[in-house]
KOLGU-844505 format. One line per 4 residues: for each residue y, z, x of C-alpha. Coordinates in nm, 3 decimals, always signed. Example, Ala and Ser with C-alpha at 12.3 -4.5 7.8 and 13.67 -1.06 7.14 Angstrom:
2
-0.450:+0.780:+1.230; -0.106:+0.714:+1.367
This chain:
335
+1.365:-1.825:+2.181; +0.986:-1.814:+2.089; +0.877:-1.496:+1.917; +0.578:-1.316:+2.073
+0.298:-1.085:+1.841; +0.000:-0.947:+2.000; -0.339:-1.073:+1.885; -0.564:-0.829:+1.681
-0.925:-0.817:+1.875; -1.125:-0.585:+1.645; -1.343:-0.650:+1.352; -1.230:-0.380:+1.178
-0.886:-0.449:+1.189; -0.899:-0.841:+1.117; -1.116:-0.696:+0.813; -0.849:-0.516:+0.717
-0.584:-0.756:+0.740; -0.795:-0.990:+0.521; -0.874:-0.713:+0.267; -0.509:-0.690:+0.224
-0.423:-1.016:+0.210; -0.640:-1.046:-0.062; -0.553:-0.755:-0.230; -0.166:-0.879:-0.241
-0.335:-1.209:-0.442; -0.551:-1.000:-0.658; -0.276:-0.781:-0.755; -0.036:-1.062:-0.880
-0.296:-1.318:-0.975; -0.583:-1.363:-1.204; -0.982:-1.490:-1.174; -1.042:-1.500:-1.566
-0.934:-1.871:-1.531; -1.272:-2.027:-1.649; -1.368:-2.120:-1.274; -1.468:-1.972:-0.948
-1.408:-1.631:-0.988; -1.366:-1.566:-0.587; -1.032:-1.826:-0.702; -0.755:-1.592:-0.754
-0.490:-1.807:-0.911; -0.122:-1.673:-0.898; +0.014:-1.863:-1.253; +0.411:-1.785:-1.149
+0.404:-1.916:-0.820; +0.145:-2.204:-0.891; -0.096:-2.097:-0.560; -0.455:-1.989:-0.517
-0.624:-1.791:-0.261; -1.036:-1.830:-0.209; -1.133:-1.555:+0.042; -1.531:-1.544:+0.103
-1.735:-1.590:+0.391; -2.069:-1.599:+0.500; -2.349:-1.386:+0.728; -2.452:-1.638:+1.023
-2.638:-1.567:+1.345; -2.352:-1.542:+1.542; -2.188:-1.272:+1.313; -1.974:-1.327:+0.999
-1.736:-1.665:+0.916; -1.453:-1.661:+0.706; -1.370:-1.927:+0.462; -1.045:-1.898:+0.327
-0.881:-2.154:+0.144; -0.587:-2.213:-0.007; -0.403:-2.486:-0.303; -0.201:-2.540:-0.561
-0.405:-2.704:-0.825; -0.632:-2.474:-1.039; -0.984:-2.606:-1.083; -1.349:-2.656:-1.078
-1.495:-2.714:-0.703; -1.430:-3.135:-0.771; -1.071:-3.124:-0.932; -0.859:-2.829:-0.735
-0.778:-2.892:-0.401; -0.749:-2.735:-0.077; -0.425:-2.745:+0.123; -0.557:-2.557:+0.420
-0.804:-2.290:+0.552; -0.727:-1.984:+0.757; -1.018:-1.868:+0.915; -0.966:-1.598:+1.162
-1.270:-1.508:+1.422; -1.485:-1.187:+1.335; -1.345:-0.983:+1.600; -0.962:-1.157:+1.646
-1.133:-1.318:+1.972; -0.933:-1.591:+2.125; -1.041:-1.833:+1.848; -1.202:-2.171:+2.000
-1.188:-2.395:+1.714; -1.083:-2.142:+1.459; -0.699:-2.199:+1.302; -0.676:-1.827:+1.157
-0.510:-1.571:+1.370; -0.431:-1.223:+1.307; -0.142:-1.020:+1.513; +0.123:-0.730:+1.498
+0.468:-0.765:+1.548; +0.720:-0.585:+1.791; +0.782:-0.378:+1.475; +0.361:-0.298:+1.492
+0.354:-0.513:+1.136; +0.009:-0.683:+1.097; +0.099:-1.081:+1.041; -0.175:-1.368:+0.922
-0.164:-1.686:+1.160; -0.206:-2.030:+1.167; -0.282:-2.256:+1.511; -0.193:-2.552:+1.286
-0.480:-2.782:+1.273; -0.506:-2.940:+0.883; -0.766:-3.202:+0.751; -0.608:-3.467:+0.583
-0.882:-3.693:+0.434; -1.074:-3.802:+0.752; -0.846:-3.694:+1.027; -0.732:-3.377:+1.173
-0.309:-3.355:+1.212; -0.182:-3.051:+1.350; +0.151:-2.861:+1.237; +0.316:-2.887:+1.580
+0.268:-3.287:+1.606; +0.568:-3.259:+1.260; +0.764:-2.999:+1.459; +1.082:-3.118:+1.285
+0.898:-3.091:+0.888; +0.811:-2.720:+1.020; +1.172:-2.648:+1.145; +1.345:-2.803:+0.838
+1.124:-2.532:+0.645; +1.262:-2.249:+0.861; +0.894:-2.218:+1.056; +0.945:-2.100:+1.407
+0.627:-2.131:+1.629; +0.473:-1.758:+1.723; +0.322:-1.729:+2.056; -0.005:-1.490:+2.001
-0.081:-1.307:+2.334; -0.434:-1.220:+2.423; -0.594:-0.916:+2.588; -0.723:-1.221:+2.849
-0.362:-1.274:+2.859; -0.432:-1.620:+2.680; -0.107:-1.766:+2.456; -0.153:-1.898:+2.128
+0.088:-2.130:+1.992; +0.095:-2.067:+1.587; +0.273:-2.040:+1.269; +0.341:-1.751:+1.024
+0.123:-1.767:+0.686; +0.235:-1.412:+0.546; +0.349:-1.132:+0.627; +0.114:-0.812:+0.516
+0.398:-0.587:+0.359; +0.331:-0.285:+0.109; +0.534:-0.515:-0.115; +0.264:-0.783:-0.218
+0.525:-1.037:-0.359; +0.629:-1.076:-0.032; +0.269:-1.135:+0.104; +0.217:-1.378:-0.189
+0.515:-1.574:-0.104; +0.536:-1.589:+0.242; +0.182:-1.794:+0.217; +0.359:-1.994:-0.041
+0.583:-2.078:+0.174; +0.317:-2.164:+0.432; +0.121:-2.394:+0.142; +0.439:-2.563:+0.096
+0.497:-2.639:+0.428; +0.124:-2.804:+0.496; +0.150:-2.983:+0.123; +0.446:-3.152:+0.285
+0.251:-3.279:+0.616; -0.028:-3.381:+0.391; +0.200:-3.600:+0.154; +0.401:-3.752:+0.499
+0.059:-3.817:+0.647; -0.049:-3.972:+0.340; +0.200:-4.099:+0.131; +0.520:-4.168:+0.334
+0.863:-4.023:+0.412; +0.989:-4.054:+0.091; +0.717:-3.868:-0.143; +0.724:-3.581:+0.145
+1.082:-3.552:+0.051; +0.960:-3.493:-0.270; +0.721:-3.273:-0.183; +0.970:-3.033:-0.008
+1.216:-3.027:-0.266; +0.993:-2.902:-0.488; +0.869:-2.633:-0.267; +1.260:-2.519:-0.158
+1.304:-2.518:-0.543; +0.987:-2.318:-0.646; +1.062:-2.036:-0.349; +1.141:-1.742:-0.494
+1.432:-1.606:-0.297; +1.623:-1.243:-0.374; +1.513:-0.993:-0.677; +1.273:-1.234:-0.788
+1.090:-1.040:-1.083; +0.725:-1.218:-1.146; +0.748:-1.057:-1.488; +0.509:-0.823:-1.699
+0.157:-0.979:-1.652; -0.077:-0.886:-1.975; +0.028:-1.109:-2.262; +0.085:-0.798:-2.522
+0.332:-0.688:-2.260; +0.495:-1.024:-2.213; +0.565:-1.004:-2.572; +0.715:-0.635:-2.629
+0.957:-0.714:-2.317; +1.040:-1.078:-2.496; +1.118:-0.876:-2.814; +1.285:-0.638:-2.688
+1.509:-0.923:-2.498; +1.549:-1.060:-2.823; +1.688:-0.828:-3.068; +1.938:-0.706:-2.749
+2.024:-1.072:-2.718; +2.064:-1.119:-3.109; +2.257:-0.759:-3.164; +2.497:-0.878:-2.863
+2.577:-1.217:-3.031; +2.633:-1.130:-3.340; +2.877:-0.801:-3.253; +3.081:-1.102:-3.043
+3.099:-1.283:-3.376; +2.813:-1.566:-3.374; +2.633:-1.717:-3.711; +2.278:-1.724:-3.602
+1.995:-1.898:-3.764; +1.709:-1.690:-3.880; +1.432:-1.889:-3.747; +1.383:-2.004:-3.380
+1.366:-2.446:-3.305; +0.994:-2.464:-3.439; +0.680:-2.287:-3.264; +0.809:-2.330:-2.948
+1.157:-2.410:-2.921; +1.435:-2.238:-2.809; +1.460:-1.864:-2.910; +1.781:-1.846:-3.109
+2.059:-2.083:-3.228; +2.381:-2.077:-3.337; +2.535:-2.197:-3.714; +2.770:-2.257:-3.932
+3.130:-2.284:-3.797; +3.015:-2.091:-3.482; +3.032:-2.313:-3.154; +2.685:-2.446:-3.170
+2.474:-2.297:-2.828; +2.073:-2.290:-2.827; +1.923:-1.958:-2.627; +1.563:-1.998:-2.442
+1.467:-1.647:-2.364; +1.243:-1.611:-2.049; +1.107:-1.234:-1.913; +1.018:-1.374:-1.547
+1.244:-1.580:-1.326; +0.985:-1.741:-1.118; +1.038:-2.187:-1.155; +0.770:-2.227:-1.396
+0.965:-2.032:-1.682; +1.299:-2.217:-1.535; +1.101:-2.564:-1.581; +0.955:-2.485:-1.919
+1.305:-2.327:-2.048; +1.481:-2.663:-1.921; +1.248:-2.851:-2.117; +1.258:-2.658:-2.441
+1.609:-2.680:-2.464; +1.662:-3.048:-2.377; +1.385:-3.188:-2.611; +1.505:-2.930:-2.940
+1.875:-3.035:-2.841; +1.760:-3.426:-2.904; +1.571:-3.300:-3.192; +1.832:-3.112:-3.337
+2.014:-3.419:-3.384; +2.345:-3.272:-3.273; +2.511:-3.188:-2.892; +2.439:-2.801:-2.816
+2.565:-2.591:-2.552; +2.249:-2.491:-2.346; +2.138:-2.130:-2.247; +1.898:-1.970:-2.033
+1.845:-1.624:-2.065; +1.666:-1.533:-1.758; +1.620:-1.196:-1.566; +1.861:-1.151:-1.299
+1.758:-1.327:-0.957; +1.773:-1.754:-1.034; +1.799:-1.878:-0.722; +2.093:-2.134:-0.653
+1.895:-2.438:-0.539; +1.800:-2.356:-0.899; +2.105:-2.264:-1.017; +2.219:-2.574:-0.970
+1.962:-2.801:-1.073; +2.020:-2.639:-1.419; +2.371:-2.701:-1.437; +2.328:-3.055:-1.387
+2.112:-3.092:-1.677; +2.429:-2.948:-1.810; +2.204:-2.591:-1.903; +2.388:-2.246:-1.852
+2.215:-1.921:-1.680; +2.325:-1.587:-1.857; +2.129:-1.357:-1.634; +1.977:-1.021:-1.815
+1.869:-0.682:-1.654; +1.704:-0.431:-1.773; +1.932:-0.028:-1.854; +1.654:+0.176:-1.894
+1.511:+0.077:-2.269; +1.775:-0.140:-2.325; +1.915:-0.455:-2.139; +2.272:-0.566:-2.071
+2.364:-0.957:-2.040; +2.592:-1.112:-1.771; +2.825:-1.334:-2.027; +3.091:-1.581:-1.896
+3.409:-1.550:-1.996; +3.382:-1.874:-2.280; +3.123:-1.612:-2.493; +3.356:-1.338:-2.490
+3.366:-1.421:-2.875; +3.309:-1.663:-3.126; +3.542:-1.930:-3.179
C-alpha cells in the first residue's frame, strides 16, 4: 500500500522545515573543519549537510547538498541535492519536497532524480536497490490535487539523531545507485553493506562531543573498568599498548584479554576499536582474547562482524556517576 503525506505550499513553513533540518545537523555536527563553514560535517555518522541558497528574480533557490567525504569544494563530493521550491509549489524540475504526515509530522522529500557524472538516473528506475533498503515510495498530494511520487530523506523529529540518520539513511541509499550506475553490481554490494553496517539502529549514543568531555567520560570508563577487573581477580599492566593501543591489558598468570575502551557506539569507534586491538594483538607477539568496551546499543549486523574477527562486546552503561559492565559468564573471575 503506498503511503500518502500532504505537500507543504507555504514559504514560511518549507522555511521552517529547512531551518530545522539544519538545526538537527548543526546540533550533532561541526563547521570548524578547516573548510566551507556552511559544511556541517557529522564526524560519527561520516555525513555532511550544505544548506544555502540564493536571492534570484523569481524568488529564493535552495541549494542543499549532501556527502560523505569531508572537503574543500574539488575533493568532497556530493551524493545528492534536495532542493525544495520557495513556496512547496508543485515543484517542476525541483527533487526537494516538503509534506506532513497522517500523524501532522513535517517530512523532507525526494522525487528521486540524481546526477551521476553526465547523466541524470532517477531512484524509481532501481526500485528493487530502494526496496532492499526498506524505502517505500510516498505519494505527495497537492492542493491542485497533483501526486508526487517520492522518497523519505528525514524525518523532522524533536529528537535530532533521528533527523540526522534518517538522511543517512537516504545518502546511503543514493551512494548505492551511484556506485551500481558507475561501478557495477558487485561494488554496489559493497556499497550497501557498508551503509546497513554504519546505521545506527536502537539506543545509539553519538557520545559526548567537546574533546575535554570525551576524555573525563573515557576516564571515568576507565578506572570503573580497571576497579571491576581487578576486584574479579585480573593482573593488569600499568601502561596501555603504546599511544594508541588498546586501553588496558591483562598479565602475569591472568588469562591474557586486551580492553579498547570507546564512549560512543556509532561504527567509526567500532572500526577504529577493531583495528587497535588486531594490530597491538600481532604486536604483542602473543594470542589475546579481544574486548570492546562499548556503550550499550552495538547493533548486531555489527555485532557480528566483530565476532568474526574473533573480538568480544562487553557493553557499559552509565548508573548515575558511575557505570556498570555487562560481563559474560567466562569473566566472572580470573582463572
Amino acid at each position: 500500500m503506498t503511503i500518502r503525506m500532504k505537500a507543504v505550499e507555504t514559504k514560511s513553513q518549507v522555511t521552517n522545515a529547512i531551518k530545522k533540518w539544519t538545526s538537527a545537523f548543526r546540533q550533532l555536527g561541526r563547521i570548524d573543519h578547516g573548510f566551507d563553514e556552511a559544511v556541517i560535517w557529522v564526524e560519527k555518522l561520516g555525513i555532511w549537510l550544505s544548506a544555502r541558497g540564493n536571492s534570484t528574480e523569481g524568488g529564493y533557490r535552495y541549494w542543499n547538498a549532501l556527502g560523505t567525504t569531508l572537503g574543500g569544494r574539488e575533493t568532497r563530493n556530493l551524493a545528492v541535492e534536495v532542493n525544495p521550491p520557495e513556496n512547496g509549489a508543485p515543484p517542476g524540475r525541483f527533487q526537494g519536497v516538503v509534506a506532513t504526515d497522517s500523524d501532522g509530522l513535517i517530512w523532507i522529500l525526494h522525487r528521486g532524480e540524481l546526477n551521476v557524472g553526465l547523466s541524470r538516473v532517477n531512484l524509481k528506475e532501481h526500485r528493487t536497490v530502494a526496496a532492499d533498503a526498506g524505502f517505500k515510495i510516498v505519494d505527495v498530494e497537492y492542493d491542485d490535487g497533483t501526486l508526487q511520487a517520492c522518497y523519505p530523506v528525514a524525518r523532522l523529529s524533536d529528537d535530532v539523531l533521528v533527523t540526522v540518520s534518517d538522511t543517512k539513511r537516504f545518502i546511503d541509499l543514493c551512494q548505492t545507485v551511484r556506485t551500481l550506475v558507475n561501478d557495477g553490481t558487485e561494488e554496489a554490494e559493497v556499497q550497501k553493506e557498508a551503509g546497513l553496517f554504519e546505521e545506527p539502529t536502537g539506543p545509539y549514543t553519538i557520545g559526548p562531543q567537546g574533546t575535554k568531555q570525551i576524555e573525563r567520560v573515557h576516564a571515568a570508563v576507565f578506572q570503573a573498568l580497571k576497579d571491576d577487573l581487578l576486584l574479579k581477580g585480573f593482573s593488569l599492566a600499568s601502561e596501555r599498548v603504546g599511544s594508541l593501543g588498546p586501553d588496558l591489558y591483562t598479565k602475569g598468570k591472568s588469562p591474557r584479554i586486551l580492553f579498547e575502551i570507546k564512549t560512543s557506539n556509532g561504527a567509526s569507534d567500532i572500526l577504529k576499536a577493531a583495528g587497535q586491538l588486531i594490530v597491538y594483538e600481532k604486536l604483542l607477539k602473543k594470542p589475546y582474547r579481544k574486548m570492546v568496551v562499548i556503550p550499550t546499543g552495538v547493533n548486531m549486523r555489527q555485532r557480528s562482524l566483530l565476532e568474526s574477527l574473533d573480538i568480544e562486546i562487553i557493553d557499559f552503561a552509565a548508573d548515575g556517576v558511575s557505570y556498570s559492565f555487562n560481563w559474560p559468564p567466562s569473566l566472572s573471575l580470573a582463572a
